[in-house]
C-alpha positions in Angstrom: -19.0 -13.3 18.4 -17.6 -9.8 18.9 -19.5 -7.4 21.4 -18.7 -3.8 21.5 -20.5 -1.9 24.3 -20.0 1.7 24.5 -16.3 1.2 24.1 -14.3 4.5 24.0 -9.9 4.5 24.0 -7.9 7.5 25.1 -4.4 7.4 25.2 -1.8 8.4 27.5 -1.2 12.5 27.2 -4.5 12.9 24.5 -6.9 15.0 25.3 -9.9 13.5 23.6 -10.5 9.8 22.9 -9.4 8.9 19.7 -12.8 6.5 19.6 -15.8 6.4 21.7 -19.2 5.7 21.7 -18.5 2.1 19.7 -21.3 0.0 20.4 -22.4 -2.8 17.6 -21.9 -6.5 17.7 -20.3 -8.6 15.2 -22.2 -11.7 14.2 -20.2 -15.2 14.0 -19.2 -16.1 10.4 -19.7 -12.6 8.9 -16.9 -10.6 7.8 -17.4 -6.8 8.8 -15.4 -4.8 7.1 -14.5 -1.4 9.0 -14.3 1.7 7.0 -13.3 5.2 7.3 -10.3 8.0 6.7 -7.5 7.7 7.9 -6.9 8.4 11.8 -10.2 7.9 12.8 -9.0 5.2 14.6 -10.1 2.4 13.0 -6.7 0.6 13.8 -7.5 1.5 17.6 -10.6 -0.6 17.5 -9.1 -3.9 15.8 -6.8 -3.6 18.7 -9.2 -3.7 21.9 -10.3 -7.0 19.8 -7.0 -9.0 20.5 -6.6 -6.8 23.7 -3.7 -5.4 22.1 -5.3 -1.7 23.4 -4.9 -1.4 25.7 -2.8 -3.9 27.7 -0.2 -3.6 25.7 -0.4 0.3 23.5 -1.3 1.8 27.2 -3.8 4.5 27.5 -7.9 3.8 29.1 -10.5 1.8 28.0 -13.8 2.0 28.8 -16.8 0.2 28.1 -16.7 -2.8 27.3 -15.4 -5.7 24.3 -16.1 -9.4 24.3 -14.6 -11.8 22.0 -16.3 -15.3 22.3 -17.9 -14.5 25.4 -14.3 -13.4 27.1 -13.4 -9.7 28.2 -10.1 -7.9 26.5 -10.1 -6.1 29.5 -9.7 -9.0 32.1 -7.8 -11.2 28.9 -4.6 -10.4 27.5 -3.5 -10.9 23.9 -2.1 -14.5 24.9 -5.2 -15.5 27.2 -7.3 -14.6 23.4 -5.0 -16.1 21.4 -6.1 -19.2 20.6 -9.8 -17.6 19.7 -8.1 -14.2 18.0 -5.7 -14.1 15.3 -4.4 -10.8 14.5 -2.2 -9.2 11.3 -1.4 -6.0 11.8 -0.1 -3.3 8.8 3.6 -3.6 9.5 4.2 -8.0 8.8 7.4 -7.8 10.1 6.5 -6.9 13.7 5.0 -9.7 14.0 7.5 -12.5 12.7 9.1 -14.6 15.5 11.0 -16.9 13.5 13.7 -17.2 10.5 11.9 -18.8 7.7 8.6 -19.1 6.2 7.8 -22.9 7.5 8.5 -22.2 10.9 6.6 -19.0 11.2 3.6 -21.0 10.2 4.1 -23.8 12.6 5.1 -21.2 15.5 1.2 -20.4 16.5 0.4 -23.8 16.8 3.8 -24.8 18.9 2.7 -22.2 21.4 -1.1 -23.6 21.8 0.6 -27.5 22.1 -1.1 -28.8 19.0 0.1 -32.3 18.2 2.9 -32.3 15.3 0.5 -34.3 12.9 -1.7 -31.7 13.3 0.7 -28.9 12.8 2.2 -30.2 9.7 -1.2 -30.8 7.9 -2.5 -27.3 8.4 1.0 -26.2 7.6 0.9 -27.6 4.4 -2.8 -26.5 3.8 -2.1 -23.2 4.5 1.6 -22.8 2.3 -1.2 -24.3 -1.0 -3.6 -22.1 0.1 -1.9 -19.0 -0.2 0.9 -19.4 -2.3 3.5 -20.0 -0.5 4.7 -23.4 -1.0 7.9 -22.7 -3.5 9.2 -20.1 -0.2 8.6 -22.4 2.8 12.9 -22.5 3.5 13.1 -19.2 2.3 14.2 -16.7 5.2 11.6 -14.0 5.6 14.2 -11.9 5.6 14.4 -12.0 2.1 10.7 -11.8 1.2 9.5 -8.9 -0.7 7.2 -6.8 1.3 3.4 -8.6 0.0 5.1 -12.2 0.3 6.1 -11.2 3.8 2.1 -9.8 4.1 1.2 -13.5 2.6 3.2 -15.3 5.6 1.7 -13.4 8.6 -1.8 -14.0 7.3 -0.7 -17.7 7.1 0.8 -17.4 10.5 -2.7 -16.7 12.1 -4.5 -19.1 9.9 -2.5 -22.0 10.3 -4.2 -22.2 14.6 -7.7 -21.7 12.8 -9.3 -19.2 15.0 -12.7 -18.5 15.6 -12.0 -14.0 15.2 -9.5 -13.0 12.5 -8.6 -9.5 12.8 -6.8 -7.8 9.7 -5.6 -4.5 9.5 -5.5 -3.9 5.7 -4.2 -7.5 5.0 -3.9 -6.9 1.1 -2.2 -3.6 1.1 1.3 -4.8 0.0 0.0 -8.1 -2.5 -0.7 -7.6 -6.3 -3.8 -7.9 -7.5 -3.3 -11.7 -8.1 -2.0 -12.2 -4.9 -4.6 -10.0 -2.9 -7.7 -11.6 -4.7 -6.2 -15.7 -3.8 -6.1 -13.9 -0.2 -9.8 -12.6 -0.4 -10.7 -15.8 -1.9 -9.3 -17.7 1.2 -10.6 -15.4 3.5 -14.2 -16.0 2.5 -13.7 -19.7 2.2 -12.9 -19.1 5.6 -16.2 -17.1 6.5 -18.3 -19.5 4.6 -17.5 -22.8 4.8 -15.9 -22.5 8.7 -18.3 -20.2 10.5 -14.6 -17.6 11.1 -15.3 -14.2 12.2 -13.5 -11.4 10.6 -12.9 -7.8 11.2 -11.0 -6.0 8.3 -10.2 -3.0 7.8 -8.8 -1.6 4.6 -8.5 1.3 2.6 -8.7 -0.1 -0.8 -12.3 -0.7 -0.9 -12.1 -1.8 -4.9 -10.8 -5.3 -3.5 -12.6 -5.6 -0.4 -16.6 -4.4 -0.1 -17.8 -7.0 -2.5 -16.8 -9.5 0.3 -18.0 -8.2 2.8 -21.5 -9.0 4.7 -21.7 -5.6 6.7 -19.9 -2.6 6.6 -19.1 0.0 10.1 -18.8 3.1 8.6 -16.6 6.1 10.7 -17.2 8.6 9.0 -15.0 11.3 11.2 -12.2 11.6 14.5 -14.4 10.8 17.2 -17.7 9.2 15.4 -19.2 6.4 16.9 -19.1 3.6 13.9 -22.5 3.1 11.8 -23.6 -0.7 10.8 -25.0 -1.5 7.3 -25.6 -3.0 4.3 -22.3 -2.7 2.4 -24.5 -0.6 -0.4 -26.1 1.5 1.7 -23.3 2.5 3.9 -21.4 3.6 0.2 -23.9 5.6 -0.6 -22.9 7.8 2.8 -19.3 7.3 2.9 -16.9 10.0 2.5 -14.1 7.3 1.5 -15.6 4.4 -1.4 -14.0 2.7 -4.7 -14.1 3.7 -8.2 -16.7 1.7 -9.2 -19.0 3.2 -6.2 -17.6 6.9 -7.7 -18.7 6.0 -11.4 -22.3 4.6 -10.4 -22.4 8.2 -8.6 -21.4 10.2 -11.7 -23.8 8.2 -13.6 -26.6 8.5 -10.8 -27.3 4.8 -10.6 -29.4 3.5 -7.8 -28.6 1.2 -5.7 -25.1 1.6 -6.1 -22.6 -0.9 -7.8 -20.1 -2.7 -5.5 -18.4 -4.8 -8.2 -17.5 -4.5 -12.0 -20.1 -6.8 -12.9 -23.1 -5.2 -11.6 -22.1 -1.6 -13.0 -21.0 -3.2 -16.5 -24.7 -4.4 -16.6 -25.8 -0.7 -15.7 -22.9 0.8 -18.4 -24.8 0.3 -21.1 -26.3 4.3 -21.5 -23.1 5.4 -20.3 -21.0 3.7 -22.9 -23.3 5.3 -25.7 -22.9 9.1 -24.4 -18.8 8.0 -24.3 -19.3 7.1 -27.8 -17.0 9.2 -29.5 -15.6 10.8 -26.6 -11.6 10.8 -25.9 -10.2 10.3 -22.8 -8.3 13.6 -22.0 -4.1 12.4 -23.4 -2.2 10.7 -20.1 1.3 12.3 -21.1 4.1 13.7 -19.4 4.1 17.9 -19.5 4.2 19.3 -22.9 7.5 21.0 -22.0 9.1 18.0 -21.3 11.3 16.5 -24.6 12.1 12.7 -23.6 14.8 12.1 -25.8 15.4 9.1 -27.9 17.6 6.1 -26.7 21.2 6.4 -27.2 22.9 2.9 -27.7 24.3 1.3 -24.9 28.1 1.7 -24.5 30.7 -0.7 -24.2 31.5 -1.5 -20.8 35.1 0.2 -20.6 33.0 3.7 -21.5 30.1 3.3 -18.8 32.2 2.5 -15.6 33.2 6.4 -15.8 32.1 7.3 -12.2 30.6 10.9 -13.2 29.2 12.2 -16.8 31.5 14.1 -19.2 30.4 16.8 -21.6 26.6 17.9 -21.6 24.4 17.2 -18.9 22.7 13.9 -19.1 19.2 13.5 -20.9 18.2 11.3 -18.9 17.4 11.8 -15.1 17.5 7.5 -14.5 19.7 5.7 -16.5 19.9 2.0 -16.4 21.8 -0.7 -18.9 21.9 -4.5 -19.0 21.3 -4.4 -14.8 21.4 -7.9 -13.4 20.9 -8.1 -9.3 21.5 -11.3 -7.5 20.8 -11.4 -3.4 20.6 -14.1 -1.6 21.4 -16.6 -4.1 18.1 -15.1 -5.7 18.5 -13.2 -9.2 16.7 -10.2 -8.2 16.8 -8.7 -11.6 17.8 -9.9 -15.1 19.1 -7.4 -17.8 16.8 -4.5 -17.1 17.6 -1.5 -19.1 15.4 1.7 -18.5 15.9 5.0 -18.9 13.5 8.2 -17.1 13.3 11.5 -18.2 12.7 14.6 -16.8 9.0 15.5 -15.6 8.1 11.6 -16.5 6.1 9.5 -13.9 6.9 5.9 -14.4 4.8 3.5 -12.9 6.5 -0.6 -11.9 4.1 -2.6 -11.4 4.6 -6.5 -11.6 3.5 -9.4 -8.8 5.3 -9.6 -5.3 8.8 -10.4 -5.9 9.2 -9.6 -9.5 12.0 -7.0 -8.5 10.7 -3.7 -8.4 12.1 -2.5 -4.7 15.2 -4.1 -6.0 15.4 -1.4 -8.8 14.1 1.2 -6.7 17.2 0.9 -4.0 19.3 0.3 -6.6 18.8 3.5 -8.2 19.3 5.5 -4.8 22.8 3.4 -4.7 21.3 1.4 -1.5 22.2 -2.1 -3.5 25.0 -2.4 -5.7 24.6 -4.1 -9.3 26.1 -7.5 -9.8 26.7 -6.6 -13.7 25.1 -3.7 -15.5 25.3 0.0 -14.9 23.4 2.4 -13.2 23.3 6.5 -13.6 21.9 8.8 -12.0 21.2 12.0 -12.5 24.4 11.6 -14.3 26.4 9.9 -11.1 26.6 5.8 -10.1 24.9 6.3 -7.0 26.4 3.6 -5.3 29.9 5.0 -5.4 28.1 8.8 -4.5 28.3 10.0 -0.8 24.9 10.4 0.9 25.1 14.0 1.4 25.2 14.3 -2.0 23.4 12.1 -3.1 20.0 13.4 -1.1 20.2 16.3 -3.0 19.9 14.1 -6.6 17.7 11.4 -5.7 15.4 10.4 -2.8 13.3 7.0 -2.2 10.1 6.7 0.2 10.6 2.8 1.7 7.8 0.5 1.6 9.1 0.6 5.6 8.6 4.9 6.6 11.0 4.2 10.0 13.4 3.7 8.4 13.2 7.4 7.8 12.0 8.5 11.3 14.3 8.6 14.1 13.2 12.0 15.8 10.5 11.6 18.9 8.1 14.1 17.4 6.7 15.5 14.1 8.3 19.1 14.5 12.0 17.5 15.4 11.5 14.8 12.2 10.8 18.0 10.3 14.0 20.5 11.8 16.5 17.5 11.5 15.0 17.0 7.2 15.7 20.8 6.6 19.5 20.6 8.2 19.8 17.5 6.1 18.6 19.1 3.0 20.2 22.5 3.4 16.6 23.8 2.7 15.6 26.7 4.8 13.6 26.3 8.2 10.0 25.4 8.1 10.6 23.9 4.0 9.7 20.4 5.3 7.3 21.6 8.2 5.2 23.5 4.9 4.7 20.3 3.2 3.8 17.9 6.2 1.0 21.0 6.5 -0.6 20.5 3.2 0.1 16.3 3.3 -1.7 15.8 6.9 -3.4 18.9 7.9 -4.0 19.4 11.3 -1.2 17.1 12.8 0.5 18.4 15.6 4.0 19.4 16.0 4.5 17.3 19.1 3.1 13.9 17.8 5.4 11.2 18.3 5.7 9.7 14.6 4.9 6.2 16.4 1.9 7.5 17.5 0.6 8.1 13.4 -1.5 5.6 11.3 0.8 3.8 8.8 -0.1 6.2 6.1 0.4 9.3 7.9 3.7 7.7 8.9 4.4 7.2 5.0 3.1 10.7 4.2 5.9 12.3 6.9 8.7 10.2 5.2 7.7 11.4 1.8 7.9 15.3 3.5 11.0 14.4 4.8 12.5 13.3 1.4 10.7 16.2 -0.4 12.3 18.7 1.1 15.7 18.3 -0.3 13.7 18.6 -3.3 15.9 15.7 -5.5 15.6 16.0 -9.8 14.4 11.9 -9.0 12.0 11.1 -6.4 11.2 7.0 -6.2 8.4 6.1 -4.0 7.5 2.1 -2.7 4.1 1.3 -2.2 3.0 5.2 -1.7 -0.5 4.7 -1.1 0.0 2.0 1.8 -2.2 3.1 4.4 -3.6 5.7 2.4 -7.3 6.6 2.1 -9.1 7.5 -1.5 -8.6 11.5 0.2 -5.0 11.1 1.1 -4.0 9.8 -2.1 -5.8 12.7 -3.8 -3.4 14.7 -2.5 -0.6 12.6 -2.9 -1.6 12.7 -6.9 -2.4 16.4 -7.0 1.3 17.1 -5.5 3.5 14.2 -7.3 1.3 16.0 -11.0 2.6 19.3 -9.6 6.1 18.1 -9.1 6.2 16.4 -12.2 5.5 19.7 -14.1 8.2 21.0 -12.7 10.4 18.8 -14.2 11.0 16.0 -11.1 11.3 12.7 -12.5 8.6 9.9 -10.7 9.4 6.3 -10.2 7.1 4.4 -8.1 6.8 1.1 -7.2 3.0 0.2 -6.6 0.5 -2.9 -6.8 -1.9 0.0 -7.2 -3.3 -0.1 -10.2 -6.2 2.9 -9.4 -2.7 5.1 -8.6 -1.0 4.0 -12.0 -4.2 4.6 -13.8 -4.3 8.2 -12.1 -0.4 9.2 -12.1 1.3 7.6 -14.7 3.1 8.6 -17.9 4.9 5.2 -18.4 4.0 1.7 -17.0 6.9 -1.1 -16.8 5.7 -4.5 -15.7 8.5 -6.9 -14.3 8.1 -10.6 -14.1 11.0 -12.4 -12.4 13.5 -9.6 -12.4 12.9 -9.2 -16.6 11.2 -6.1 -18.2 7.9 -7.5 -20.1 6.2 -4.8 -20.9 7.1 -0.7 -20.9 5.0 1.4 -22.7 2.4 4.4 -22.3 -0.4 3.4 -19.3 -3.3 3.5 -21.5 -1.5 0.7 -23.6 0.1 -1.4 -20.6 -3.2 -1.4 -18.5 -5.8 -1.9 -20.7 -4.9 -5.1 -22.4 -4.0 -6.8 -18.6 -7.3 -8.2 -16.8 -4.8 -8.2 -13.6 -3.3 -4.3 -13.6 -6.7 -2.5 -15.6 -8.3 -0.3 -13.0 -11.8 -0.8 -12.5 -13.0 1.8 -14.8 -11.5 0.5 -17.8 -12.7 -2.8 -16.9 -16.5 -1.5 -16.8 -16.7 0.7 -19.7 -14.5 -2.1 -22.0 -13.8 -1.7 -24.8 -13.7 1.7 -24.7 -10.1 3.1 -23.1 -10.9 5.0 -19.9 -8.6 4.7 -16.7 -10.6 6.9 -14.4 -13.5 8.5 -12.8 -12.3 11.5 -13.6 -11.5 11.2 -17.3 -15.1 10.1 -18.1 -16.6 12.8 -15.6 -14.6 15.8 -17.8 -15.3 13.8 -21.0 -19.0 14.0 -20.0 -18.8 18.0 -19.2 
């Protein structure tokens, strides 16, 4: 169905390709799922699929790529597009429309289906991936995995022969992302579809898939395989992949059932092992709550007497958007050198709380402090210096035209001195130039720039929203390594993530929000391991002993 033949891409101004040498063949009704690090250009090669490279991101193709027996280079996107259906990482560049029902329909208006047939699949496609209660709703006001939910409905509803996804579940819960799995190989199964994935978080994905194309480096032609074998000589795999390597288990695990029929020996050397204590720095006194004030008391604009205990302080916050209540009575309170994980299904509120603490939505009732100041009645230039947030969205952080300017423009910003933010972008993305064009980086090398950018006023509360979007298992090492450093430093972490591998790693505290209400806030270990939906995979295999992580069990075991 898909045909790559010796395809290389260099773009306009590089001096090497940034692929070459692909040359495999993508059998119809199989989904392949394409794995590698990030920038190896895996997002480069879903794009001469759709003909999206290079007809329409510039640059040279050569070799050739056939989709259903027609050429991307002699085809453009809209000469594919009733074969191909693409979703891209960023949703929202591909909306059209206002609302969810008509972004649906949209696909279909353009290839002249007839309106019976339109509004059947429409409806098929709002059960099929949750959508039906937000078909009038404006996408506009979607969280960031419902908005994911409505572009992969956009390109199902025309029923293609190719999907092409471009980490399709990397803003949905885990609820959400397994209902999109589930669909997908429905899809592959019982339709004969073709799909192409690629997606860093391996955990949800490699049981699905029927081959894997492994690039292992910048510039390696792509290896077919078995999804087992290909683990087994991947630099980038899941946790559950990691632990059957730690326990030396041959042929490697792909899901939590087959290694929780291997744990058995592994459980008995646990026995009587503790997992090394998940808490914040040893230094850091989290002080008990004070009781909330009367409302006369909290609307002071700035904190009297002693500074505050707390570095986010939140009471009785209510949020209501859109004629959508956002957030119901939250109270929460951070302390210094704490890492608090919010972790709920898409919609439950957490970005709402995020912008609301860096003073970018205003509360309807309910107070907000921090770092001892309402940050929606603090200037900006102040306020970068107490608090930053990393958007779901990094460009809405980027303006400059390359890496080196992004960098110069954060340190003027920040008052910090020259080269603060140019030192961090260093040890994020080693290796990236200063004159790359921040559109010119993967999504999570785009991310990882934005959180440089906000690092380097270096803000007592740092909130991040969906940090390991784009991220590979290596990228959010580091990530972990330098948020842990930070936190013993005393910086307060908030971050927003469906992640639960992240939360498993990073957090102190996890909160989990369910229509705008708290439900549950308590130490991770707690939290995670009594939820089947937000327990990593490692706690799910060795149940019902309490281990979050690969690495936890590998220190436990010396």
């Amino acid at each position: 169905m898909i045909r790559f033949e010796d395809v290389s891409v260099t773009y306009d101004g590089a001096a090497e390709p940034t692929v070459r040498g692909v040359d495999l063949e993508v059998p119809e009704g199989e989904l392949v799922l394409l794995v590698g690090p990030s920038g190896v250009g895996k997002s480069t090669v879903l794009g001469t699929v759709s003909g999206l490279v290079p007809h329409f991101t510039g640059g040279t193709l050569r070799g050739r790529v056939t989709v259903a027996g027609r050429d991307t280079r002699t085809h453009k996107p809209r000469e594919l597009a009733d074969v191909v259906g693409t979703v891209g990482q960023d949703p929202l560049s591909h909306f059209v429309t206002d609302t969810v029902e008509d972004e649906l329909a949209y696909g279909m208006e353009s290839l002249g289906l007839a309106p019976d047939v339109m509004r059947r699949r429409v409806e098929e496609t709002l059960d099929l991936l949750g959508l039906a209660d937000l078909r009038d709703r404006p996408i506009t006001t979607l969280s960031g995995g419902q908005q994911q939910r409505v572009a992969i409905g956009s390109v199902l509803t025309p029923h293609p022969k190719v999907l092409v996804l471009d980490e399709p579940t990397s803003a949905l819960d885990p609820a959400a992302a397994e209902e999109v799995l589930a669909v997908l190989q429905r899809l592959v199964h019982d339709l004969g579809t073709t799909i192409l994935m690629a997606e860093h978080r391996l955990e949800r994905v490699i049981q699905y898939a029927d081959q894997v194309a492994l690039m292992p480096s910048p510039g390696a032609p792509p290896v077919l395989g078995g999804p087992a074998e290909m683990m087994a000589v991947s630099p980038v795999y899941p946790p559950v992949v990691a632990l059957g390597r730690l326990a030396d288990w041959s042929p490697l695990p792909l899901t939590v059932r087959d290694a929780r029929r291997r744990a058995g020996a592994l459980r008995d050397r646990l026995s009587g092992l503790t997992a090394a204590p998940h808490e914040p720095p040893a230094a850091v006194h989290r002080p008990a709550p004070t009781p909330a004030p009367s409302p006369r008391r909290f609307r002071r604009k700035t904190p009297v007497g002693p500074a505050p205990a707390f570095v986010a302080d939140v009471r009785s916050l209510s949020v209501r958007r859109a004629h959508v209540q956002a957030l119901r009575d939250v109270s929460l309170t951070v302390a210094p050198g704490e890492t608090v994980a919010l972790m709920g299904r898409n919609g439950a509120g957490k970005s709402t709380l995020l912008n609301t603490l860096v003073g970018l939505v205003t509360p309807t009732t309910g107070e907000v402090l921090t770092t001892g100041v309402t940050p929606h009645r603090t200037a900006p230039r102040d306020l970068v210096r107490r608090v930053g947030l990393v958007p779901q969205e990094p460009r809405d952080l980027l303006y400059a035209d390359t890496v080196a300017a992004e960098c110069a423009s954060a340190d003027r910003d920040a008052e910090a001195a020259p080269g603060t933010c140019r030192a961090l972008v260093s040890k994020l993305l080693p290796g990236i130039p200063d004159d790359t064009h921040p559109r010119d980086l993967s999504e999570g090398q785009r991310l990882t720039l934005a959180l440089a950018v906000v690092l380097t006023a270096s803000p007592p509360l740092l909130l991040l929203d969906e940090p390991t979007r784009g991220l590979d298992y290596a990228a959010k090492a580091r990530l972990v390594t330098l948020l842990r450093a930070l936190a013993a430093e005393g910086h307060a972490i908030v971050l927003a993530t469906h992640d639960v591998e992240l939360a498993a790693e990073l957090a102190h505290r996890v909160v989990l929000l369910a229509e705008g209400e708290v439900i549950a806030d308590g130490p991770t270990a707690e939290v995670v391991v009594s939820s089947p939906s937000f327990a990593p995979q490692v706690t799910k295999i060795l149940a019902p002993q309490e281990w979050l992580t690969v690495a936890q069990v590998r220190e436990a075991l010396g």
